[in-house]
C-alpha positions in Angstrom: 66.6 26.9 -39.3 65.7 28.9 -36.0 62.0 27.8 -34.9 59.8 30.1 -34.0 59.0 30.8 -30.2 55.3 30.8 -29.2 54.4 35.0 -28.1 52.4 35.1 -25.2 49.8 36.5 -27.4 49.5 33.1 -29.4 46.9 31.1 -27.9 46.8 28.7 -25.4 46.5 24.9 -27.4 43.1 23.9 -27.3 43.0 21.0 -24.2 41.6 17.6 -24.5 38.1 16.8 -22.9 37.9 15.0 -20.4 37.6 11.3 -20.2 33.9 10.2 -20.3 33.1 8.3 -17.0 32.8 4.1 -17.7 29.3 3.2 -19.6 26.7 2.3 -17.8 25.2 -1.8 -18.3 22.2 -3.4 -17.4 23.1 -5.2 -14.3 20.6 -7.8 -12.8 18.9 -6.5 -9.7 15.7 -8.3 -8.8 15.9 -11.8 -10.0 12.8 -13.7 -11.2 11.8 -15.2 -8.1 11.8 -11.9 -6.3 10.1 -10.2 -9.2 7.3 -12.5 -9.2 6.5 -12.8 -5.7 6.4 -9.0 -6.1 3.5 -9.0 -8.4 1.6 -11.8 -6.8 1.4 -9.9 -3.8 0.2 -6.7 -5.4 -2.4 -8.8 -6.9 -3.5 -10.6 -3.8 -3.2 -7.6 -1.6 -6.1 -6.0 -3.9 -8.3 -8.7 -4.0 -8.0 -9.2 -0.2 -9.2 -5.7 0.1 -11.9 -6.0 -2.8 -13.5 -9.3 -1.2 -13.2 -8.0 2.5 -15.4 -4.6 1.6 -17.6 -7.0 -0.2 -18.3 -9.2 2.1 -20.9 -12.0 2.7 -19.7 -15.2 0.1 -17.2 -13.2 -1.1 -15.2 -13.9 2.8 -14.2 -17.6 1.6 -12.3 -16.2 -1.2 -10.8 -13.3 1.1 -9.8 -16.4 3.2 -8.4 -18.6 0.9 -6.4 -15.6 -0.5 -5.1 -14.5 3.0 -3.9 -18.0 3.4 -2.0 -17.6 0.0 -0.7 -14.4 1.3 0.8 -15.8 3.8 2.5 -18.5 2.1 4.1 -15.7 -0.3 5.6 -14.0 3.2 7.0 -17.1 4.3 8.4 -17.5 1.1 10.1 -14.0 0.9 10.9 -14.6 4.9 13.3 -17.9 3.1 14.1 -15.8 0.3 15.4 -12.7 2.1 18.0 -15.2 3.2 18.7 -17.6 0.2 18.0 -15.0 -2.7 19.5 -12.9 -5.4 22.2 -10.8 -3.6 20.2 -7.4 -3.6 17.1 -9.6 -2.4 19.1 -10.3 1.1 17.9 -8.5 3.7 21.1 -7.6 4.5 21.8 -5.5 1.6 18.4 -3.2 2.1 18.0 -3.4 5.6 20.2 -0.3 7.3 21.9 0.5 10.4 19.9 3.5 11.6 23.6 6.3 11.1 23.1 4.9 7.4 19.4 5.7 7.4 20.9 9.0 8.6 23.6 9.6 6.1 20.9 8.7 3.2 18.9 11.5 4.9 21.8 13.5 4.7 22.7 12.8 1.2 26.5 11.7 2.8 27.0 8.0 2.0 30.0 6.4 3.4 32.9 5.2 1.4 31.6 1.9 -0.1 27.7 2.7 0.4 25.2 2.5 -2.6 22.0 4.0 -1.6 21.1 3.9 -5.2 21.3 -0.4 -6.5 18.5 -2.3 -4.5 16.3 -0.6 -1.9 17.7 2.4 -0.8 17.3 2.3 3.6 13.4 4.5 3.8 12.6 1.4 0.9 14.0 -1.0 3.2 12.1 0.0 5.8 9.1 0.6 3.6 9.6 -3.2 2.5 9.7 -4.3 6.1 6.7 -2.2 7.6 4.6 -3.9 4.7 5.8 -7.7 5.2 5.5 -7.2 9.1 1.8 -5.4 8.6 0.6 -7.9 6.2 2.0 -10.8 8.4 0.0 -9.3 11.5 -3.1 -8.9 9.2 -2.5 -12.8 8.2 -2.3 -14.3 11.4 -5.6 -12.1 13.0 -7.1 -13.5 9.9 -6.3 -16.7 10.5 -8.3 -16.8 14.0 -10.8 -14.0 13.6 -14.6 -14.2 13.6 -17.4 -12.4 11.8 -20.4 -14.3 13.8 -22.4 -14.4 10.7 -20.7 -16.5 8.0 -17.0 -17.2 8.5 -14.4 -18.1 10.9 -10.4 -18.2 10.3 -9.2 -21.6 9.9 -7.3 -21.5 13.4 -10.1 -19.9 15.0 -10.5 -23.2 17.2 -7.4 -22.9 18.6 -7.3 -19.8 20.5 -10.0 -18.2 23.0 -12.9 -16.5 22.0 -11.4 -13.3 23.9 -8.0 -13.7 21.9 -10.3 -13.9 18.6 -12.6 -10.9 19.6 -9.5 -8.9 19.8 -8.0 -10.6 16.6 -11.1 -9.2 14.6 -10.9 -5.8 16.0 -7.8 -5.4 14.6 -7.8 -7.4 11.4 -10.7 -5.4 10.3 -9.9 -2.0 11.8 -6.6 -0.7 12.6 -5.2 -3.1 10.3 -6.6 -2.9 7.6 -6.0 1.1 7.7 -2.7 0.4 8.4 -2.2 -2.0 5.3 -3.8 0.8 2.9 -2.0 3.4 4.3 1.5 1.4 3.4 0.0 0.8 0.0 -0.8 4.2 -0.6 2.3 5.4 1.0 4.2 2.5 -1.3 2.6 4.1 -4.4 3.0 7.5 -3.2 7.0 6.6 -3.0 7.1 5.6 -6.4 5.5 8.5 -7.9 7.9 10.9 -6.0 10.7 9.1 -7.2 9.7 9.0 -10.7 8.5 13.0 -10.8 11.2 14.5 -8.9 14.0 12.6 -8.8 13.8 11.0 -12.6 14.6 7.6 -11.0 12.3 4.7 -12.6 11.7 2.5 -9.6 9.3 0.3 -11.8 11.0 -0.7 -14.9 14.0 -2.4 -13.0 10.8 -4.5 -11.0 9.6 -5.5 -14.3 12.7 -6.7 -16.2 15.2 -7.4 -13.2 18.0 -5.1 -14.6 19.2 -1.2 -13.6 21.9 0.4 -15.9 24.6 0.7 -13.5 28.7 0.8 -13.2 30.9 -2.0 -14.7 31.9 -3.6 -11.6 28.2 -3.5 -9.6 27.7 -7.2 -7.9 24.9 -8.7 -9.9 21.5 -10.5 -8.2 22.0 -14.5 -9.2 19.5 -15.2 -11.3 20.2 -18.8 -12.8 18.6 -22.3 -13.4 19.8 -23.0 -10.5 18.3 -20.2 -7.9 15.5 -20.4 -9.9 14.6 -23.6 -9.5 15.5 -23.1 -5.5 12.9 -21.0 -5.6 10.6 -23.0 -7.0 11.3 -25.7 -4.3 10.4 -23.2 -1.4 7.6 -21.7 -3.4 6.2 -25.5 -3.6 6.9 -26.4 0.1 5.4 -22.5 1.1 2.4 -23.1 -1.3 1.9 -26.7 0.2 1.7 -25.4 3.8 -0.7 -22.6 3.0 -3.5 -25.2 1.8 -3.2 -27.3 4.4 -3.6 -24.5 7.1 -6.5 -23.8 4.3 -7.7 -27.1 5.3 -7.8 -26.7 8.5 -11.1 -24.2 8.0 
């Protein structure tokens, strides 16, 4: 039996379609501790701007939450160093050529822009722990002369706490609002125009991502790490508290 030769007329056989690339799984980004510290700082952020435009008795909260605040920047100080993997520092703070390649939209082989902070977060994140630390520590020494002084105010000259004031509740406080605002602003621009949901991952911890993608440790164990230096943070806070 003589089989029958294809024509070039026949047509082509249909081809198969390509492999689908690997599923996507949630993978844990910001761990517990990380996510927490995240919201308590929103939180105190806004009352520390609510109680200092109010004024008057409302300054003794204002205080005590400044001194709160700044026992949740010490903490993320430790944390930055001890924390989930994609809470490091050194996986969201960039080399200035791979700010420039993220600008660029050219990672190098091996860089993820898109897991953790991506390096304008990173700096974002850092311009807003350095501006809030400043705004702690004026805070700490400053002077109304009418109802309230910082807890340290005694240890520093009254020409070092004059000039503490001036910028605790001017330039600083602009500054700190204008981070927020630029913070939020960030978000939104993310969410509208580049469909990414900055957010949600905030909330839960997890980002569907690429088998393979290095997971944030997130166990009993780093967990209750955290708890330790959120004790020991919280502790020193009061007793500078104390002081005042």
């Amino acid at each position: 039996m003589v089989s029958r030769m294809p024509d070039a007329a026949s047509p082509a056989p249909a081809t198969l379609p390509p492999a689908p690339p690997a599923a996507l799984r949630p993978v844990r980004i910001w761990d517990l501790p990380t996510r927490l510290f995240h919201a308590a700082l929103a939180l105190a952020v806004v009352a520390l701007v609510v109680t200092g435009n109010v004024g008057g008795d409302a300054l003794a909260w204002h205080m005590a939450i400044g001194c709160a605040v700044g026992g949740l920047l010490v903490f993320r100080l430790l944390w930055g160093l001890v924390g989930g993997h994609w809470s490091r520092f050194g996986t969201f703070l960039w080399a200035p050529s791979a700010i420039g390649r993220y600008l660029r939209g050219a990672p190098a082989a091996g860089e993820r822009f898109d897991i953790g902070h991506n390096p304008l977060g990173g700096l974002s994140v850092l311009a807003m722990l350095l501006a809030l630390g400043v705004q702690v520590a004026t805070g700490l020494v400053a002077d109304d002369e009418i109802f309230t002084t910082g807890p340290l105010y005694r240890f520093v000259s009254g020409a070092t706490s004059s000039l503490a004031t001036s910028w605790h509740t001017g330039w600083g406080k602009a500054l700190v609002i204008a981070l927020v605002v630029l913070h939020l602003g960030a978000i939104a621009w993310y969410r509208l125009a580049r469909r990414q949901n900055l957010v949600g991952p905030m909330l839960h911890g997890d980002k569907p991502l690429p088998p393979g993608t290095p997971a944030s440790e997130d166990g009993a164990a780093q967990r209750g790490l955290a708890l330790v230096l959120a004790a020991a943070c919280a502790a020193g806070a009061w007793a500078v508290w104390r002081l005042g």
